[in-house]
Structure formats: structure tokens, C-alpha cells
C-alpha positions in Angstrom: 13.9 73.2 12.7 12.1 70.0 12.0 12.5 68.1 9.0 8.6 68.7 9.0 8.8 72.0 9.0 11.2 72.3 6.0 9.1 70.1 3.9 6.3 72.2 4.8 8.4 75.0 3.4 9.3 73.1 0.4 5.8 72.6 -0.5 4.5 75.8 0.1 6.1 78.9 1.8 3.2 80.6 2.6 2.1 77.7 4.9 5.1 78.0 7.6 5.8 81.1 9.7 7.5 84.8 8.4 10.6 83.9 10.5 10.6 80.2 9.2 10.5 81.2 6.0 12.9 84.0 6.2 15.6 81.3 7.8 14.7 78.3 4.9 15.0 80.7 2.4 18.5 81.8 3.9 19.9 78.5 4.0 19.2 78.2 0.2 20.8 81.7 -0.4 17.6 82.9 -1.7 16.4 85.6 0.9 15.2 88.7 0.1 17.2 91.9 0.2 15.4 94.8 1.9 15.0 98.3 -0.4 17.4 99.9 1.8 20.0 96.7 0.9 18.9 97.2 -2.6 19.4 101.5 -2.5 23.1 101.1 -0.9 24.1 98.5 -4.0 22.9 100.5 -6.4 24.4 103.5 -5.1 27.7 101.9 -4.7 27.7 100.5 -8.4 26.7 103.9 -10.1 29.8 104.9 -8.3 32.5 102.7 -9.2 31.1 102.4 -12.9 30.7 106.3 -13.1 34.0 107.1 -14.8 34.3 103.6 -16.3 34.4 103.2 -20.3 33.3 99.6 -20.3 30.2 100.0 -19.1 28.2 102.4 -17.6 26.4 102.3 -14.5 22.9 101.3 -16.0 24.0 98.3 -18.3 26.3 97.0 -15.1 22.6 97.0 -13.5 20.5 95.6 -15.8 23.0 92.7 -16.2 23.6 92.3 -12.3 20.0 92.2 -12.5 19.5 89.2 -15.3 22.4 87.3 -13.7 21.2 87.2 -10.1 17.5 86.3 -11.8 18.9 83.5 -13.6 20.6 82.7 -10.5 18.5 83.1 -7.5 15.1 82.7 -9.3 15.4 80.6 -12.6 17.8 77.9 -11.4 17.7 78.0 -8.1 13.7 77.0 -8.5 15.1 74.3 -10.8 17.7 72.7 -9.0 14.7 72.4 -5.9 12.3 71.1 -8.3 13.9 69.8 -11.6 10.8 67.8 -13.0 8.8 70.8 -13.2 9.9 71.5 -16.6 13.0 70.8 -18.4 16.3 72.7 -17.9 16.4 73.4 -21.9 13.3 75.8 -20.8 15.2 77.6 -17.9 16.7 80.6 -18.6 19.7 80.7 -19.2 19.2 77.7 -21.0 15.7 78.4 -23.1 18.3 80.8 -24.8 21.4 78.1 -25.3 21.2 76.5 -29.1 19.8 73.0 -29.0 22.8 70.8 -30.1 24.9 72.1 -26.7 21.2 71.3 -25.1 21.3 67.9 -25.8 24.5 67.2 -24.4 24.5 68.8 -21.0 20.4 67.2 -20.9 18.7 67.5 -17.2 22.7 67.9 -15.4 21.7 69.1 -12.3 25.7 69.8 -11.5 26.1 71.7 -14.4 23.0 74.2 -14.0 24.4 74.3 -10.2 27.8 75.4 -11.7 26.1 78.1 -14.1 24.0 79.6 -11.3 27.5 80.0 -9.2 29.0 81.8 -12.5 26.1 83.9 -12.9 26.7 85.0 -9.0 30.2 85.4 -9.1 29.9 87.6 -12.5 27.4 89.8 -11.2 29.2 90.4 -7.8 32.4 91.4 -9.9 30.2 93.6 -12.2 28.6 95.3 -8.0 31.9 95.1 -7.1 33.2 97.2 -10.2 36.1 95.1 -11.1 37.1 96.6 -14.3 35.0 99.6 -14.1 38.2 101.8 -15.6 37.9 99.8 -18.8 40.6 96.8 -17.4 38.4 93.9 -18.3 36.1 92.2 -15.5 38.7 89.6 -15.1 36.1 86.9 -16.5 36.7 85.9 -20.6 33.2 86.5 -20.8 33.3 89.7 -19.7 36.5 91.3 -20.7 36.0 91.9 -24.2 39.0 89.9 -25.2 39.0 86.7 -26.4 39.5 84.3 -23.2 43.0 83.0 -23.9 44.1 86.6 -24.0 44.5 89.5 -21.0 43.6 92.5 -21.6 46.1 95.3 -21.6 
């Protein structure tokens, strides 16, 4: 692909060909998953968060759901455009208090290492790490404070 093309891309998807757009998107980990993707991951999560006490199948969606938005949609259109509109109004961040805004600013690094935490959170909630009440192995997540393991 031409370095054309991609800028092309970058100013307007519409503009470049289905297949083109498909493979730019890939690169940037931001393709679309088909319904049939979508069915199979569902089905698999109600599963292995079925018989869990933690959380059941419908909150482990709705919050794979909210990470992998803040992820792949908020801050991943950020990080390719940051002077759009500052980070303090991307979510996560439009939620963050403003004194721990003004020290992490327009960090392109640190939105870049919260949009790999949001990933990696919601594939252990998909996956159903802790789905039998053990704790997701993330502090955040666990229900225990993070320099204690859960039992």
C-alpha cells in the first residue's frame, strides 16, 4: 500500500476502497468484528460467567462492551488525531477528577497505556478469568484491595 493511499485513509475512509479500508483499519487493530464473531463471544462469555458469583454474564458484557469502546473507539481516535479535542474530554478521561487531569495533560503514552489496560481487562472479563468468584487477577477488578490476593 502507498503511503498515499494511507493518508487517503487517514483523512477519510470512505474515500479508499472496502478492502483498503478493511486492511488500514487492521493494522490499527480497529476492524470490525462480523455478528457471527460477535454471537460466538457472547455465547462463550454467558457460559463461563454462568455459574460465577462475581459477576454475571450481562454486567461481564456491558463492561467488555465500555472497555473495548474506550479502547478501540474513544482513544484509539485520539491517539490518531489528538488535536481534535483534549484528552481530559475522552472517555475514560472526561470521567477522571481534574487534579490527576492536569498532571497526565495531552500524554499521548499514557492514553496509549490505558487503551492497552482497557483491552487486556475486557479480554480477561471474555475470557472468564475469575468467573468462579477467584478475582479477575487485575486489582481493579478483583474486589480486593490491589496489594492483597484474593483467597
Amino acid at each position: 500500500m502507498s503511503v498515499s493511499t494511507w493518508a487517503r485513509w487517514e483523512a477519510d475512509p470512505v474515500r479508499v476502497k472496502d478492502g483498503t479500508r478493511a486492511v488500514c483499519a487492521r493494522v490499527l487493530g480497529l476492524e470490525e468484528r462480523t455478528p457471527e464473531v460477535r454471537r460466538a463471544e457472547q455465547d462463550t462469555l454467558e457460559w463461563k460467567w454462568l455459574s460465577g458469583s462475581f459477576l454475571t454474564p450481562g454486567q461481564a458484557q456491558v463492561l467488555v462492551g465500555i472497555l473495548e469502546g474506550w479502547a478501540d473507539k474513544h482513544l484509539a481516535q485520539w491517539l490518531l488525531e489528538p488535536g481534535q479535542r483534549p484528552l481530559f474530554q475522552v472517555p475514560p478521561f472526561v470521567y477522571f477528577d481534574a487534579r490527576v487531569m492536569f498532571r497526565i495533560a495531552e500524554n499521548r503514552a499514557f492514553a496509549d497505556a490505558v487503551a492497552r489496560a482497557c483491552r487486556g481487562i475486557a479480554k480477561e472479563l471474555m475470557r472468564g478469568t475469575g468467573a468462579g468468584g477467584a478475582g479477575m487477577g487485575h486489582p481493579a477488578l478483583s474486589g480486593t484491595p490491589a496489594g492483597e490476593r484474593a483467597s
